[in-house]
N, C-alpha and C positions, 0 to 999 in steps of 0.2 A: 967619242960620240956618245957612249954611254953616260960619260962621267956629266957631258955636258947637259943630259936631258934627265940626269936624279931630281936636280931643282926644282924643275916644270913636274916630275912624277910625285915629289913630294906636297907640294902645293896642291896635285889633286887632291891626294889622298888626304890632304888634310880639310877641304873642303866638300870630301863626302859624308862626315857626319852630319853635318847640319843640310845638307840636299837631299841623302834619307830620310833623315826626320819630317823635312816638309813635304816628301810625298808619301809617309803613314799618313800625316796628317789628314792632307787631303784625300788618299784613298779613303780612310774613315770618315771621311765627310761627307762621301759619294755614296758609302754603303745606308747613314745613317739617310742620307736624302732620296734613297732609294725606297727603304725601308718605313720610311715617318712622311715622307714627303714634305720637307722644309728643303731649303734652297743651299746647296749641296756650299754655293759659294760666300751664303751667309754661315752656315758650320763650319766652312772651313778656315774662316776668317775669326769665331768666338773659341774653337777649336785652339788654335795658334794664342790669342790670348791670355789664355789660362796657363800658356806653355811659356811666357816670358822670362823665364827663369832661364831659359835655356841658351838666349842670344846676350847674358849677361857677359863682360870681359874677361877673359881665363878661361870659359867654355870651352871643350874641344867643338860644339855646333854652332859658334856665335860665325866664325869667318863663312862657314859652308850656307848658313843662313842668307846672312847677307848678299852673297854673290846671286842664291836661288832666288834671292827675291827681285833682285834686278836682269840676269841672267835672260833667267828663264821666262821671266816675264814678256821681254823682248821678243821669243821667238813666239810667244801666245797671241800677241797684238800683230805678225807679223804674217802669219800665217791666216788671218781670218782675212786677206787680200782676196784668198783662194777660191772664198765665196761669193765674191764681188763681181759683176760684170756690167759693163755697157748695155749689155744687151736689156738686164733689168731696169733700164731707165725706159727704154721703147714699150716696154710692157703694162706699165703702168701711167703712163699720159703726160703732158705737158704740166696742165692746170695742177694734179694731183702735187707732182716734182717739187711743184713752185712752194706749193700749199707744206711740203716736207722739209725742204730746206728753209724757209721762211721760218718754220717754227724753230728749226735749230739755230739759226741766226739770232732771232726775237729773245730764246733762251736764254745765249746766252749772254747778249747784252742787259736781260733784264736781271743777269747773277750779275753781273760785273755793275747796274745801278743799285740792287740791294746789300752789297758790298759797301758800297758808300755810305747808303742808308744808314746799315748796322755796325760801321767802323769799324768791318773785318780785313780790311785790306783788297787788293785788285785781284792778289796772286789765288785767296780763297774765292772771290766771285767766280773767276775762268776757269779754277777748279770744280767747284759745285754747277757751275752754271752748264760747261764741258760733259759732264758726267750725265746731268740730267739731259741733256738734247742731246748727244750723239748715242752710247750705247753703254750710259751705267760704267761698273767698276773699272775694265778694257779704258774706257775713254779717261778715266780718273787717273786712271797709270800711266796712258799713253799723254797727258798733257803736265801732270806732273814731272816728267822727265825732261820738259823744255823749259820749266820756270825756273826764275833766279833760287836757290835754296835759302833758306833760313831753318831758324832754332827748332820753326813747330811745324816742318814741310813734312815729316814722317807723321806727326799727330791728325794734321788734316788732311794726309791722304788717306790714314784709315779711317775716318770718323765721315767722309765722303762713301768710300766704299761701306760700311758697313751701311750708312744710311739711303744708297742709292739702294742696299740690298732690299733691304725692310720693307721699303717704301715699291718695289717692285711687285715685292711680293703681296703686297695689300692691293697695289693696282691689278695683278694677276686675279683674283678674287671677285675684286667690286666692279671693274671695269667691262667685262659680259656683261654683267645684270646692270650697270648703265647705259649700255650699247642698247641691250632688249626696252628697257625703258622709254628709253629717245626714241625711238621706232627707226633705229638706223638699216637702214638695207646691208646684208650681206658685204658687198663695198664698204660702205661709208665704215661700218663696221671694221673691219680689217684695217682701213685707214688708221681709224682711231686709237685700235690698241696697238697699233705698229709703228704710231708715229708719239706715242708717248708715252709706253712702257719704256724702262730703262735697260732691261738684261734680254738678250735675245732668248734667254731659254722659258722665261716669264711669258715675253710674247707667243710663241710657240703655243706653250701653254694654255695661253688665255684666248688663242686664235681660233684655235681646233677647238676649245670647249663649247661655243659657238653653233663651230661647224666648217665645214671642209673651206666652201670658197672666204668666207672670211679669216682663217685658219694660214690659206695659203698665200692672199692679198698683206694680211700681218705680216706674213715672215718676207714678204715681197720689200713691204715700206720698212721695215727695221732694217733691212740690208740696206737699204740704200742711203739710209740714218749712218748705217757702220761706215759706208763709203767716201760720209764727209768727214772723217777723222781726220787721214792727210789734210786735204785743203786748210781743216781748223787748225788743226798742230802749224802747217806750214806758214800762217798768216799770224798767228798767235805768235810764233815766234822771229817773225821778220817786224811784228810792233816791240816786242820786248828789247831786240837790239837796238830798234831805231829810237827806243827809249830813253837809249844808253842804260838799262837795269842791268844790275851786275851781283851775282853771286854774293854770298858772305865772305867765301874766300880770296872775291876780285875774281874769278874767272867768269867769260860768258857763257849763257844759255847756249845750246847747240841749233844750228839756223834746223836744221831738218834730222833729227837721229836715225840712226842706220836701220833698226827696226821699221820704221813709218818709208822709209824708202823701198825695204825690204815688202811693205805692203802695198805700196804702189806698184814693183813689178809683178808679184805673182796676181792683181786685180790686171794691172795692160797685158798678161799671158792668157788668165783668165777669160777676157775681152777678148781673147785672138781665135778661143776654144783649142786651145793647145792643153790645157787641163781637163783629164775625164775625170766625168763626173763620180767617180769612185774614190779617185785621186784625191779631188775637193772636198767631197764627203769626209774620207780620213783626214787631211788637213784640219777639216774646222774641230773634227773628232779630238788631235794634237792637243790644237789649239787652245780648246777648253779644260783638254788637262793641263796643260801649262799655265794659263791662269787660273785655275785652281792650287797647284803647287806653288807660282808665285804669293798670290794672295794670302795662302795658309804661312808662308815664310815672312811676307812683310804682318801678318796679327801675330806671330810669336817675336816679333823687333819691338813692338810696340807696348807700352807701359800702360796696363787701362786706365791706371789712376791718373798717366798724363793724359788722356784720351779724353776721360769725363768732364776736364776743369776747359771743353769745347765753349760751353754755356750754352742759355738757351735761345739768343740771338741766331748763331750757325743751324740749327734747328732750324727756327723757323726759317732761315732761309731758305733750306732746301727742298722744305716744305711746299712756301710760295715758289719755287721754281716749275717744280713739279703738278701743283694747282695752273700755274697760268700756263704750261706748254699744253696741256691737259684740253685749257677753253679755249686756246689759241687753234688748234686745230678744230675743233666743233664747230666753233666761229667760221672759222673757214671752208668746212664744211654745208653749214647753213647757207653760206651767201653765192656756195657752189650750187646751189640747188639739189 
């Protein structure tokens, strides 16, 4: 019995240096974002960067790396179910619902047309398109994980995350003092930066600096942003098969992965109130460490200098994504009265 479980003990042991490594990482990206206030998931992703030397072939951290970044990832996007409920849709209205999913939708069809526009491909529209309507980096990872692979699937998953970072954080900022502008009510307000920040911890953020009720309407409509990941993952990837798209190595995409199922039950346990709210609280708590440690493990995989040669097409894409899900709400705010 012994003899037969060295294999599996040695295989750990060989992939705790590089699972280490990516949670200094990220613990120091959590201290620095504490300390400076910069977005603990944007440090932890330029953090790992600088650190590329590390997942090079012969490393003793290149295998422990890799696993962390996919691993652990899984259980981060899997656990934010926790915070999800049924109950959050009765709380916030019909009209509003329509007006939140509509915008995720509109999103991101309107990545998967500037795709075409920009002759980036499909697989980068649903990616950036994904990322900006449902919930930033989480959504970037969690749809990455159903697309066919290719040569540059690790370059534009981080160049996604890094850029949904940025861009969050600049929406965190401007988007109060354009709420106070527009003369948006308390409501509308919340609406607004909940239905088109990308990171939930930006919205948080950006909601309370406001003020309470709009503060707590934000984190309302971001959840329920978070909530249509399944359905996207699951629809996204029942068109890829029917596609017939097929991996580089000839295998298929996965129709649903076990994380995204993993967060559909504890959202229908959730739903049932069989999770205390303490429970849920630590959960999403997990959860953000573990995308953070995923994240800081997939920017130390990545090559900046393949990173940079993005161009400035994918830019502007994600740019315009992020502008029109922005007026798409407002819009629909307006004609909400």
């Amino acid at each position: 019995m012994i003899t037969a479980l060295a294999p599996a003990q040695s295989r750990i042991r060989g992939l705790f240096p590089g699972f280490i490594v990516s949670v200094l990482v990220a613990a120091t990206a959590q201290f620095l974002s504490e300390h400076y206030g910069a977005p603990a998931m944007l440090l932890a992703l330029l953090l790992g960067l600088s650190l590329n030397f590390l997942a090079e072939d012969g490393t003793r951290t290149a295998a422990g790396i890799a696993v962390t970044s996919r691993t652990v990832l899984r259980l981060g996007v899997a656990l934010l179910g926790a915070r999800v409920s049924v109950e959050m849709l009765g709380d916030l209205g019909a009209g509003l619902i329509a007006l939140v999913a509509g915008g995720v939708g509109a999103t991101i069809l309107f990545g998967l047309l500037l795709a075409r526009v920009f002759g980036r491909g499909w697989r980068f529209g649903l990616l950036t398109g994904g990322s900006v309507a449902i919930c930033g980096a989480s959504a970037a990872m969690a749809i990455a994980a159903i697309l066919p692979k290719h040569e540059k699937s690790e370059r534009d998953l981080v160049f996604t995350v890094l850029s949904v970072t940025v861009l969050s954080t600049v929406a965190m900022v401007v988007y109060p003092m354009l709420s106070s502008a527009l003369g948006l009510t308390p409501l509308e307000g919340g609406v607004f930066i909940g239905g088109t920040i990308h990171d939930v911890a930006q919205v948080v953020g950006a909601g309370f600096s406001v003020g309470q009720e709009t503060g707590e309407t934000a984190t309302l409509v971001k959840l329920i942003r978070v909530s249509m990941l399944a359905p996207v993952v699951l629809g996204a990837s029942l068109l890829i098969r029917a596609s017939g798209a097929a991996a580089v190595d000839g295998k298929r995409p996965p129709l649903l992965p076990g994380f995204v199922l993993g967060f559909i039950a504890l959202a229908a346990i959730n739903s049932l109130g069989l999770i205390p709210p303490v429970v849920s609280e630590a959960a999403g708590a997990l959860s953000r460490w573990a995308l953070l440690i995923s994240i800081a493990a997939v920017g130390i995989k990545t090559s900046l200098a393949r990173m940079l040669d993005v161009g400035p097409a994918a830019i502007a894409m994600i740019v315009a994504e992020t502008v029109f899900i922005g007026a798409f709400v407002l819009l629909g705010l307006h004609m909400m009265g």
